[in-house]
py3Dmol code that shows the C-alpha trace and the ligand (Angstrom):
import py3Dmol

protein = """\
ATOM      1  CA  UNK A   1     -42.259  77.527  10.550  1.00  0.00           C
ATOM      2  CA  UNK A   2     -43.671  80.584   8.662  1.00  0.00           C
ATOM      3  CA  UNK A   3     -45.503  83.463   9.337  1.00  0.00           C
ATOM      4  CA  UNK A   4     -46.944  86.805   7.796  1.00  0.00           C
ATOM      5  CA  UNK A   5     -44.854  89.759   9.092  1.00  0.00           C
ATOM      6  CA  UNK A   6     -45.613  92.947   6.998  1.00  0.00           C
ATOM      7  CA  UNK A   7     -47.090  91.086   4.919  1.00  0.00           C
ATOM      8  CA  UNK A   8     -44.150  88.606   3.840  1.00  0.00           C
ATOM      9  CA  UNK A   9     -44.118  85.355   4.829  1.00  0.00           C
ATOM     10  CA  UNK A  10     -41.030  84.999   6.952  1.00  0.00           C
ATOM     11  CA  UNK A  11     -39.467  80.898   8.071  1.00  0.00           C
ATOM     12  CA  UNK A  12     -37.452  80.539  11.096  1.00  0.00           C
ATOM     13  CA  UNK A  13     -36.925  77.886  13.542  1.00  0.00           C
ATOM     14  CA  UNK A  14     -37.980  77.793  16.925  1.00  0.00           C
ATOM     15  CA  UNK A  15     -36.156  75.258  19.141  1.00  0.00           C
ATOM     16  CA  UNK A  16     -35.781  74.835  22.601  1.00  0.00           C
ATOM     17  CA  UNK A  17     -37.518  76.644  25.801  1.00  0.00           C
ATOM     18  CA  UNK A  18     -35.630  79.079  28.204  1.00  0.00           C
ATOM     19  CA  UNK A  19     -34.873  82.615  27.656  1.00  0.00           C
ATOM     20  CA  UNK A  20     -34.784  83.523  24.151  1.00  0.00           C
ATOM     21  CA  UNK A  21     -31.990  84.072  22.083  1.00  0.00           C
ATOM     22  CA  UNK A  22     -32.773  85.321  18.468  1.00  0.00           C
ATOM     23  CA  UNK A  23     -30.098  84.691  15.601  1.00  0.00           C
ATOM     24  CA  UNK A  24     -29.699  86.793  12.521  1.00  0.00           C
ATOM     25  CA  UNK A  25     -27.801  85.532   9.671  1.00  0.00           C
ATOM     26  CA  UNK A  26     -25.004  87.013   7.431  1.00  0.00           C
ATOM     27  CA  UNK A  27     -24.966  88.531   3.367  1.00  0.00           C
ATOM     28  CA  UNK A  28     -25.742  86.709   1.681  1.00  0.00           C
ATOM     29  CA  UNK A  29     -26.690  83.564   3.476  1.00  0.00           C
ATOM     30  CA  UNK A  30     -29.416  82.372   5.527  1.00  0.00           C
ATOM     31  CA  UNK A  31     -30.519  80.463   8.805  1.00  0.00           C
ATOM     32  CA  UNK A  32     -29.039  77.537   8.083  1.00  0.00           C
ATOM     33  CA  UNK A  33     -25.615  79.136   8.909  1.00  0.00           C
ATOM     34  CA  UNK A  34     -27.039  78.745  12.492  1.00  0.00           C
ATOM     35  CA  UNK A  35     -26.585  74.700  11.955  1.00  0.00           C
ATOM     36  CA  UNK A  36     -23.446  74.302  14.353  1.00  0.00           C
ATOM     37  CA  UNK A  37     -24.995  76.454  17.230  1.00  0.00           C
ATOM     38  CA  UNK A  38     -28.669  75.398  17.536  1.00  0.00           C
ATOM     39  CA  UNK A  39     -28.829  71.942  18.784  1.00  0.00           C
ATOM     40  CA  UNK A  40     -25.924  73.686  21.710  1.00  0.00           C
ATOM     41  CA  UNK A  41     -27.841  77.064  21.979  1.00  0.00           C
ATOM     42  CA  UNK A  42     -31.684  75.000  22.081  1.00  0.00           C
ATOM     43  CA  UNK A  43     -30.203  72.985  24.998  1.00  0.00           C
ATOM     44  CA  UNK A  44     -29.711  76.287  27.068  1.00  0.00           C
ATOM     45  CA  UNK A  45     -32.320  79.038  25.700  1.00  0.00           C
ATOM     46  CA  UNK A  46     -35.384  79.449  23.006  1.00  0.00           C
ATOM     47  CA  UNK A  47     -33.489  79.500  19.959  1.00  0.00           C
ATOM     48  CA  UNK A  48     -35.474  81.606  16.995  1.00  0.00           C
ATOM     49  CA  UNK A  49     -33.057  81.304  14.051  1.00  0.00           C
ATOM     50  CA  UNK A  50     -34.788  83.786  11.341  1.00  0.00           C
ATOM     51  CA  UNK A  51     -34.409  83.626   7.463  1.00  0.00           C
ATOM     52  CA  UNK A  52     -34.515  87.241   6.588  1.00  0.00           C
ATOM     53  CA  UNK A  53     -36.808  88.733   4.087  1.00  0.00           C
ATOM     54  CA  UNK A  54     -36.074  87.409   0.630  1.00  0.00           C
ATOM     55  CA  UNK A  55     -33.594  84.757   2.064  1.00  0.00           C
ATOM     56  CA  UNK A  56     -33.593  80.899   2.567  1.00  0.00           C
ATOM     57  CA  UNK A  57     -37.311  79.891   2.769  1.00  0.00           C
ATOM     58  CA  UNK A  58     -38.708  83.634   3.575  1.00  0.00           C
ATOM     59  CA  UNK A  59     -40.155  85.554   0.323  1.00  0.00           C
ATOM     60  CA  UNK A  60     -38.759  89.007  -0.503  1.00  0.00           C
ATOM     61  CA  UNK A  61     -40.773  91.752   0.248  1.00  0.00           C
ATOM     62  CA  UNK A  62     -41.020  95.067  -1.662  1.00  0.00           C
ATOM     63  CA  UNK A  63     -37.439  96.283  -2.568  1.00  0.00           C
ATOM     64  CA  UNK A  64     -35.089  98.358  -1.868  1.00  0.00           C
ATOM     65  CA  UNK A  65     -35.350  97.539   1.694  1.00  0.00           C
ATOM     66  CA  UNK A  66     -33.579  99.016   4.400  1.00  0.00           C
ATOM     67  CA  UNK A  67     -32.162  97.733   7.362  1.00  0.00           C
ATOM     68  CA  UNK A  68     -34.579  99.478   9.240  1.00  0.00           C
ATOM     69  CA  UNK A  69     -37.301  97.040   7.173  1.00  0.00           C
ATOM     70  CA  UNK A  70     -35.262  94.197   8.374  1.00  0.00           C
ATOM     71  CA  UNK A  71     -35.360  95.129  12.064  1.00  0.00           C
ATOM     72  CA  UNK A  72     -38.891  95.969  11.997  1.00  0.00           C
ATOM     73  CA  UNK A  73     -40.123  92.342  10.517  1.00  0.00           C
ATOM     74  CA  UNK A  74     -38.300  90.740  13.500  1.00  0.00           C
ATOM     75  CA  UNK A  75     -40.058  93.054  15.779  1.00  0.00           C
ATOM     76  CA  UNK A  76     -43.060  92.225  14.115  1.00  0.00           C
ATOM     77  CA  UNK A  77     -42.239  88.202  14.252  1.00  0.00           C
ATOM     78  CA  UNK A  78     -41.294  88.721  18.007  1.00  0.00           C
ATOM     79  CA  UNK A  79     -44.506  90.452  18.951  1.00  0.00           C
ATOM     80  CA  UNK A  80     -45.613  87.076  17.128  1.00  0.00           C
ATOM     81  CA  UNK A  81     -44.138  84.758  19.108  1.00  0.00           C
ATOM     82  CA  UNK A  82     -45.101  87.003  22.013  1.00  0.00           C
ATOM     83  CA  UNK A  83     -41.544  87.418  23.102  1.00  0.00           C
ATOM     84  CA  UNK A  84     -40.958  91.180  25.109  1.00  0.00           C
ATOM     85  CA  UNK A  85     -37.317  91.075  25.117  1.00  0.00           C
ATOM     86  CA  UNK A  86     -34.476  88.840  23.987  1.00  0.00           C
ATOM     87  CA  UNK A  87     -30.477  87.686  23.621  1.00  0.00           C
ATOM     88  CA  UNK A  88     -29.765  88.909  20.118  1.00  0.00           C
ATOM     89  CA  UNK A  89     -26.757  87.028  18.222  1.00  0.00           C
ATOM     90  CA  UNK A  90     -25.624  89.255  14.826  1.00  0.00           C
ATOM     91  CA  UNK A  91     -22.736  87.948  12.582  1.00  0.00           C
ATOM     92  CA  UNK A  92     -21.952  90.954  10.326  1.00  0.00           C
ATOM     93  CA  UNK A  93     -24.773  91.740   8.091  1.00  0.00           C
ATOM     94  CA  UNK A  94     -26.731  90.323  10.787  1.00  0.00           C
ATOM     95  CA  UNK A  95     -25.185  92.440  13.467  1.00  0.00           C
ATOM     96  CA  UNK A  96     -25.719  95.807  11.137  1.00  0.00           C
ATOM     97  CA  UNK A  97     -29.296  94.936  11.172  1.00  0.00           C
ATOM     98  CA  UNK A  98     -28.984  94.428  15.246  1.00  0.00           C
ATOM     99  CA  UNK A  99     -27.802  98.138  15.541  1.00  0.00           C
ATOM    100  CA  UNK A 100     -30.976  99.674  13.731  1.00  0.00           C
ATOM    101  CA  UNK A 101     -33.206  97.544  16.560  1.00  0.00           C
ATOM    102  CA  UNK A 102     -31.410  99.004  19.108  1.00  0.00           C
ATOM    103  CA  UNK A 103     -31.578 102.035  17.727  1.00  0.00           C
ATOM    104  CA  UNK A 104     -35.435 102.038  17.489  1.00  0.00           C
ATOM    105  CA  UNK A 105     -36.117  99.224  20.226  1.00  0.00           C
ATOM    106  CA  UNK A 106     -33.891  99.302  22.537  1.00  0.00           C
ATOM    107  CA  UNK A 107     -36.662  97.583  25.227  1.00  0.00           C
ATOM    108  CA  UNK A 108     -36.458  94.678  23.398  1.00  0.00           C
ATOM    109  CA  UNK A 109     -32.919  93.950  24.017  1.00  0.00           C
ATOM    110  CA  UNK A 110     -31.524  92.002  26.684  1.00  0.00           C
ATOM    111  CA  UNK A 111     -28.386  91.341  25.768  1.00  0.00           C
ATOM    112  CA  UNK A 112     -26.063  91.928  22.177  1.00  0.00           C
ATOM    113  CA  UNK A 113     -24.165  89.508  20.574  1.00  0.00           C
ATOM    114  CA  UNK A 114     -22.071  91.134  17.561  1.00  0.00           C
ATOM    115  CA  UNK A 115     -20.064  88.526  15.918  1.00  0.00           C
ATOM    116  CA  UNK A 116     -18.216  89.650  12.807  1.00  0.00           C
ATOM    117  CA  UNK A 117     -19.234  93.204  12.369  1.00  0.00           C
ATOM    118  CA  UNK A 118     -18.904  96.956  12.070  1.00  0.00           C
ATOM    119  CA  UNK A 119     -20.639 100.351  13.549  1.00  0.00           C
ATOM    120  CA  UNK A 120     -19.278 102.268  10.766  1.00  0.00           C
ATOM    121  CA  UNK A 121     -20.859 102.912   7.793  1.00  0.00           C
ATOM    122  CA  UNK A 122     -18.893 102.246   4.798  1.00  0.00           C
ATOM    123  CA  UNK A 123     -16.242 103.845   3.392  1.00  0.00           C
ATOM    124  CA  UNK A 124     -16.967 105.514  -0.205  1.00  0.00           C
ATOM    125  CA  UNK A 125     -14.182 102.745  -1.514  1.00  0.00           C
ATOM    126  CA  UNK A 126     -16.584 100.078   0.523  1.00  0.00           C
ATOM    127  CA  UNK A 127     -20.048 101.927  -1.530  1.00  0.00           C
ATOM    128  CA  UNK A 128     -18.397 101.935  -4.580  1.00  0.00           C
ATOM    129  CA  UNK A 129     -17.773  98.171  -4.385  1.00  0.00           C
ATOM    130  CA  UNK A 130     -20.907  97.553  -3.249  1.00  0.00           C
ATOM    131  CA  UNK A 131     -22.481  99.253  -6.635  1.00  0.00           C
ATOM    132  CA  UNK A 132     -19.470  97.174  -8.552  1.00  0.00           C
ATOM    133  CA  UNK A 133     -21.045  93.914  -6.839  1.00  0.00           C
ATOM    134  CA  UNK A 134     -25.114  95.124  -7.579  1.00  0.00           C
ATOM    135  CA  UNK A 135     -23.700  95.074 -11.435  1.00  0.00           C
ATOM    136  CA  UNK A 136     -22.019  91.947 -11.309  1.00  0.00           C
ATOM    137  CA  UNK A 137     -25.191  90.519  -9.543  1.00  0.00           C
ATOM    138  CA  UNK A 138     -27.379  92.014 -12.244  1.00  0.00           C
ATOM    139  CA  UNK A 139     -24.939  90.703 -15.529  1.00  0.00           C
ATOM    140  CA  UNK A 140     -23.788  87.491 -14.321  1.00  0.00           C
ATOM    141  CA  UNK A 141     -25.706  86.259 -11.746  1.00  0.00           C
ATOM    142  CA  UNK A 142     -25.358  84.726  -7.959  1.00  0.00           C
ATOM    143  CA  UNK A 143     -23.192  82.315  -8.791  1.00  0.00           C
ATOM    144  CA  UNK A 144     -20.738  85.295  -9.780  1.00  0.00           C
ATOM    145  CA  UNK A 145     -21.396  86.467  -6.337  1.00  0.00           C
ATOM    146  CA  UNK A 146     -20.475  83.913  -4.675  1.00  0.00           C
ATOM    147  CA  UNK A 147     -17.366  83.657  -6.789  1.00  0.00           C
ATOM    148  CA  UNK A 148     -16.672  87.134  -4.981  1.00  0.00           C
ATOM    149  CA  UNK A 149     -17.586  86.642  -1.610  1.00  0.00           C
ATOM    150  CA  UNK A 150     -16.470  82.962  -0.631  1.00  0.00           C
ATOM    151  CA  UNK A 151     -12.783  84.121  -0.199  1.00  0.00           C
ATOM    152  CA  UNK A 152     -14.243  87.335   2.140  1.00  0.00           C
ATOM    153  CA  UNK A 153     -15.955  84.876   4.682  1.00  0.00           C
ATOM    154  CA  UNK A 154     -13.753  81.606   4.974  1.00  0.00           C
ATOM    155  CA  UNK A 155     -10.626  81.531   5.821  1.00  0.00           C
ATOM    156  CA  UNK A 156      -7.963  80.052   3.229  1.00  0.00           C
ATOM    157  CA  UNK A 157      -7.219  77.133   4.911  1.00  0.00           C
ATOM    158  CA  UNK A 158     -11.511  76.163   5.350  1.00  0.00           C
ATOM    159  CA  UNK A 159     -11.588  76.958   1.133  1.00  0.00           C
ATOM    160  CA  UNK A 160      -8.689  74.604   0.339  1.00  0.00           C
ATOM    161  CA  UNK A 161      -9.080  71.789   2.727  1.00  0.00           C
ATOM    162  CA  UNK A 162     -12.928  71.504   3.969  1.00  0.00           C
ATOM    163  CA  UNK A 163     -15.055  71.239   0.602  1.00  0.00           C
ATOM    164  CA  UNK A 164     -17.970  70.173   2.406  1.00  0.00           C
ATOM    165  CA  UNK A 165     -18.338  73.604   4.303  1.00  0.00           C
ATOM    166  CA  UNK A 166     -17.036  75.034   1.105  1.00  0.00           C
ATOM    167  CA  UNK A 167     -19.729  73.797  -0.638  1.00  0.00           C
ATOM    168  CA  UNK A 168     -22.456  74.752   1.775  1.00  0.00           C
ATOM    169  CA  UNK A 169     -21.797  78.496   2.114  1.00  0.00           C
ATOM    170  CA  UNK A 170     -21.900  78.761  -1.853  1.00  0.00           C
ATOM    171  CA  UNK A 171     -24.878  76.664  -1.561  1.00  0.00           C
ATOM    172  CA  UNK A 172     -26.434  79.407   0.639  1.00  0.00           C
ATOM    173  CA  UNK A 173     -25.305  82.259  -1.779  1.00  0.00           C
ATOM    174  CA  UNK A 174     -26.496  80.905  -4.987  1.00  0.00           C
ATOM    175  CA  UNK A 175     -29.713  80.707  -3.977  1.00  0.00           C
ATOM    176  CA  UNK A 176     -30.740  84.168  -2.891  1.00  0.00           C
ATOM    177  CA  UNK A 177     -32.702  85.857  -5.631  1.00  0.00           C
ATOM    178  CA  UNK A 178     -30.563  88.596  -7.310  1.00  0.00           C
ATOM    179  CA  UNK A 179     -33.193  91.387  -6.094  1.00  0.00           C
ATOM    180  CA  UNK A 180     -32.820  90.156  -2.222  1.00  0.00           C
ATOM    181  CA  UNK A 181     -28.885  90.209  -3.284  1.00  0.00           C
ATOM    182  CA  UNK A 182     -29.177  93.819  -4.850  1.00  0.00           C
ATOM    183  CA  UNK A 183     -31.750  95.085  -1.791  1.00  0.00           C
ATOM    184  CA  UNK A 184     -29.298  94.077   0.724  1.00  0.00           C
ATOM    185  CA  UNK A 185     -25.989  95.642  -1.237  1.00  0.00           C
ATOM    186  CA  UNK A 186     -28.676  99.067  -1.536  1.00  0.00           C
ATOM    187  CA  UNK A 187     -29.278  98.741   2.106  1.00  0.00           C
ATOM    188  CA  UNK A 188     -25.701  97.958   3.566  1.00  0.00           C
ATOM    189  CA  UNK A 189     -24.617 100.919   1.295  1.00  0.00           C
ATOM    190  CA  UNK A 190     -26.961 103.147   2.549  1.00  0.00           C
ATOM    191  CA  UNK A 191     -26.736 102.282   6.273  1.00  0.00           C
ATOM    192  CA  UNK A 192     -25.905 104.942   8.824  1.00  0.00           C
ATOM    193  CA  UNK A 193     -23.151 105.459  10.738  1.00  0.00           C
ATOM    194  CA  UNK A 194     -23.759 103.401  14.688  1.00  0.00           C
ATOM    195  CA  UNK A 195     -20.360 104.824  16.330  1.00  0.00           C
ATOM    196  CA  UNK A 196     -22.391 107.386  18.241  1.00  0.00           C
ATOM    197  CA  UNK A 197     -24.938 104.691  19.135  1.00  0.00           C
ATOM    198  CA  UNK A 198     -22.391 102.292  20.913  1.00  0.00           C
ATOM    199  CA  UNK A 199     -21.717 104.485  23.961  1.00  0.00           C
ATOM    200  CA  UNK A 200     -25.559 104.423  25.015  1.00  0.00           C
ATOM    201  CA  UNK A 201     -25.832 100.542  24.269  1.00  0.00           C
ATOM    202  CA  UNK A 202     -26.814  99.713  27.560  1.00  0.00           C
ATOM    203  CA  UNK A 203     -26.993  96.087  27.893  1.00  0.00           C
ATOM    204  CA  UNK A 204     -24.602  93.347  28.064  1.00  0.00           C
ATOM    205  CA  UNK A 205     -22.743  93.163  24.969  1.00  0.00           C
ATOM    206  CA  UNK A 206     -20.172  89.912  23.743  1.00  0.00           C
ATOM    207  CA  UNK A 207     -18.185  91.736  20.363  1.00  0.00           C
ATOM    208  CA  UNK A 208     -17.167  88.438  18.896  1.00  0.00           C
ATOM    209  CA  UNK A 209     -14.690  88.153  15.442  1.00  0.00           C
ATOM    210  CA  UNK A 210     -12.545  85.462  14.074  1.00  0.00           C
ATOM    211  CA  UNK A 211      -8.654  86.478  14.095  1.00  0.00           C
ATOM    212  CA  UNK A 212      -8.610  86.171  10.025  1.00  0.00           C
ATOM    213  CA  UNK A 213     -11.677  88.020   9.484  1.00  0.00           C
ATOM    214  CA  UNK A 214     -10.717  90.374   6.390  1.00  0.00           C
ATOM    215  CA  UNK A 215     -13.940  92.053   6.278  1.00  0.00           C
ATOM    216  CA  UNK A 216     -14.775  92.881   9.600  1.00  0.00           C
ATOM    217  CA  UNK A 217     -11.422  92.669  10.949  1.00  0.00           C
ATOM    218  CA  UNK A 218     -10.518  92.703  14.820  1.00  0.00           C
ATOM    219  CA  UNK A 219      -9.642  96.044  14.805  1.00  0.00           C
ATOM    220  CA  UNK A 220     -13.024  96.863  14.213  1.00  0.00           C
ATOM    221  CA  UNK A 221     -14.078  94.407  16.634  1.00  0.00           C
ATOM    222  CA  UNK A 222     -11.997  96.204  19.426  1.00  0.00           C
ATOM    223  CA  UNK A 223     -13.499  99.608  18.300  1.00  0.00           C
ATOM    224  CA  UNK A 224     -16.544  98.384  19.240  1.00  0.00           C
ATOM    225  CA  UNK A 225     -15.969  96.668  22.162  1.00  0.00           C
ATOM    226  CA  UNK A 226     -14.106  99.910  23.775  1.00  0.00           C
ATOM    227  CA  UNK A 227     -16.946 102.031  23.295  1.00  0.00           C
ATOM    228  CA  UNK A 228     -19.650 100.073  24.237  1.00  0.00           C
ATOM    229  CA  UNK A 229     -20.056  99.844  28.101  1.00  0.00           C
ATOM    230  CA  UNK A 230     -19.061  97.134  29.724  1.00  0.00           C
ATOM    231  CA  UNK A 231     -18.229  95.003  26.406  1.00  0.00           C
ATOM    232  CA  UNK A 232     -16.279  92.053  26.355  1.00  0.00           C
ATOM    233  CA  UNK A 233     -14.126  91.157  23.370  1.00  0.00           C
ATOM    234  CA  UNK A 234     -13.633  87.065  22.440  1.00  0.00           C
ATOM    235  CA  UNK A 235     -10.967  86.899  19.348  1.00  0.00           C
ATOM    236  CA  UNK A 236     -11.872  83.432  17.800  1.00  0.00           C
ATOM    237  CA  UNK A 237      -8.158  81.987  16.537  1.00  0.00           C
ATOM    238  CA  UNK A 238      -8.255  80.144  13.072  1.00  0.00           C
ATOM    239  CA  UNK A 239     -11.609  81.484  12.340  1.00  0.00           C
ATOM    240  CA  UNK A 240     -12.389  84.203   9.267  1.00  0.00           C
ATOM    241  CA  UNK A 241     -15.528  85.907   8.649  1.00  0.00           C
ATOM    242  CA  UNK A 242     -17.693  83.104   9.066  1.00  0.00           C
ATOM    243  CA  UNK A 243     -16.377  82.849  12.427  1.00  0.00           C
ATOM    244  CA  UNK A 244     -19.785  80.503  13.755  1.00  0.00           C
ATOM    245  CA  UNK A 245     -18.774  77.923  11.393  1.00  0.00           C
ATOM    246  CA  UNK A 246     -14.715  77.342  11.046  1.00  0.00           C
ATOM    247  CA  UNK A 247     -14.631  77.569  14.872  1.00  0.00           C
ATOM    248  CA  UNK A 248     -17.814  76.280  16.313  1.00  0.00           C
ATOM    249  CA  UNK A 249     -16.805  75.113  19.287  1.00  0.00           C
ATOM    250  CA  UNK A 250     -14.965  77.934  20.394  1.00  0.00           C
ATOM    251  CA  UNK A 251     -17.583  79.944  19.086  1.00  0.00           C
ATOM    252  CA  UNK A 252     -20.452  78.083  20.776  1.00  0.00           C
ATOM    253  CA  UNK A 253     -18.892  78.595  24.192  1.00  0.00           C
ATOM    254  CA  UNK A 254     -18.275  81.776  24.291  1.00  0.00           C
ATOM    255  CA  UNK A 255     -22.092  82.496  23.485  1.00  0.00           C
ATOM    256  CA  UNK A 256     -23.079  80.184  26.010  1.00  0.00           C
ATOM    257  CA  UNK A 257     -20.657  81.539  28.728  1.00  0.00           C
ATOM    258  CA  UNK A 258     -22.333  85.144  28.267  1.00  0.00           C
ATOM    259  CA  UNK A 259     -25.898  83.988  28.465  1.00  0.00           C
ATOM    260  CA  UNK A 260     -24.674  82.268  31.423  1.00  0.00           C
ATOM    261  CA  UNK A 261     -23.424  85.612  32.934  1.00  0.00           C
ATOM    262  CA  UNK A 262     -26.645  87.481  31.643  1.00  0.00           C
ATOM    263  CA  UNK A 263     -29.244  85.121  33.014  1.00  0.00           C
ATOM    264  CA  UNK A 264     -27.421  84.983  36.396  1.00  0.00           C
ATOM    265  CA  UNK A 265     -27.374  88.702  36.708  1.00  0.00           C
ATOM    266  CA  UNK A 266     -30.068  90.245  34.795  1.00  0.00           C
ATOM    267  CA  UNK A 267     -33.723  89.059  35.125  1.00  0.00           C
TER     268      UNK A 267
END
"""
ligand_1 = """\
9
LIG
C -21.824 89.841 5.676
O -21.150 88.853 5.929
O -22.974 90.010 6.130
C -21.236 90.870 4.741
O -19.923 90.510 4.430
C -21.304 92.239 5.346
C -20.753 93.301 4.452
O -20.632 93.101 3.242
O -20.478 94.414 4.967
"""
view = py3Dmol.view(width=600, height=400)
view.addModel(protein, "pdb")
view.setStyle({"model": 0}, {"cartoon": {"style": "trace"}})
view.addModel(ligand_1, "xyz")
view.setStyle({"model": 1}, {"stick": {}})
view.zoomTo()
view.show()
């Protein structure tokens, strides 16, 4: 499905009936990441899996974007669907994004799923590669990209012995446009700092991370989850960045064990 939000048109998917759960995608991927977990997550809640501006099937907007532009189209897409609060799932870039809606709607959030991710902004090492990666982007394309980032989401063992999944994730990356791939470098780079916000995060919160994640590694997991109130912490074993997709299963569970917990105590 698409629809105009700020004036972009913006595809998602919209499967399932319950209470909603709202899935936003990784750098530099898009919503069919989500594959493994909808068919599970549409049997339990209203799954809304969105492509972000400029990825998948949704056109870029104007760019640089922020994050801030991110989490205000799926504000805008939820006021759409008329939907007053949901579940949010976030794996990394995705979960960056879900800390600027909290920060400017926190009404709209039932409960926080942050798979994969950070609250700190990055490092000037982590900047400075992100400007290194916006040149490579620029000079030799998304194919170079994904030359650079398929060994920072899957694990070694996924890249040498599961080609199909392999092949899909590079899939995902070569298709972005190199301005959506440059906007969202810009905007990761220029992202504030969400330590301060975790301790008034007041809904129930699942950190999620795969054991091998390099990126976003499990210390930064457990940073999160001890500051956050209330958090629970699920280390994924075997999994790397892509955490949703080397260990679905495990993954999918955990996600639906929480909603479980939310729905039964929360209205
Ligand atoms: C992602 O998976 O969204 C990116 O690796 C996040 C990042 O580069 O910080």
């Amino acid at each position: 499905m698409k629809v105009q939000v700020n004036g972009i048109p913006v595809a998602y998917t919209d499967q399932g009936s319950g209470p909603p759960l709202v899935l936003l995608h990784a750098f530099p991927l898009n919503r069919t990441m989500w594959e493994p977990q909808l068919t599970a997550f549409a049997a339990r809640a209203r799954t809304i899996a969105i492509d972000l501006r400029g990825h998948g099937e949704s056109r870029p907007g104007h760019t640089p974007h922020t994050l801030d532009d991110l989490a205000t189209d799926i504000k805008y897409l939820l006021d759409h669907l008329r939907i007053e609060r949901a579940v949010f799932l976030g794996l990394s870039m995705g979960g960056y994004i879900l800390m600027a809606l909290y920060r400017l709607h926190p009404e709209l959030v039932k409960g926080l799923v942050l798979a994969d991710t950070r609250a700190q902004a990055d490092s000037s090492e982590g900047r400075a590669g992100r400007f290194e990666m916006i040149r490579t982007a620029q000079t030799l394309g998304a194919a170079a990209i994904a030359d650079v980032m398929m060994p920072r989401l899957l694990s070694d063992r996924t890249l040498t012995s599961d080609p199909g999944l392999s092949a899909k994730v590079r899939s995902m990356i070569i298709q972005n446009p190199i301005e959506t791939i440059v906007a969202d470098l810009q905007a990761m780079a220029s992202r504030p700092d969400s330590v301060p916000l975790l301790a008034h995060i007041g809904c129930p919160t699942l950190v999620l991370v795969g054991e091998l994640d390099r990126g976003t590694p499990p210390s930064d997991a457990r940073f999160m989850a001890d500051r956050i109130p209330g958090a629970h912490l699920t280390v994924l074993h075997g999994a790397a960045h892509l955490s949703n997709l080397e260990e679905p299963e495990a993954f999918n569970r955990a996600v639906l064990s929480f909603l479980e917990e939310i729905e039964g105590s929360r209205g």
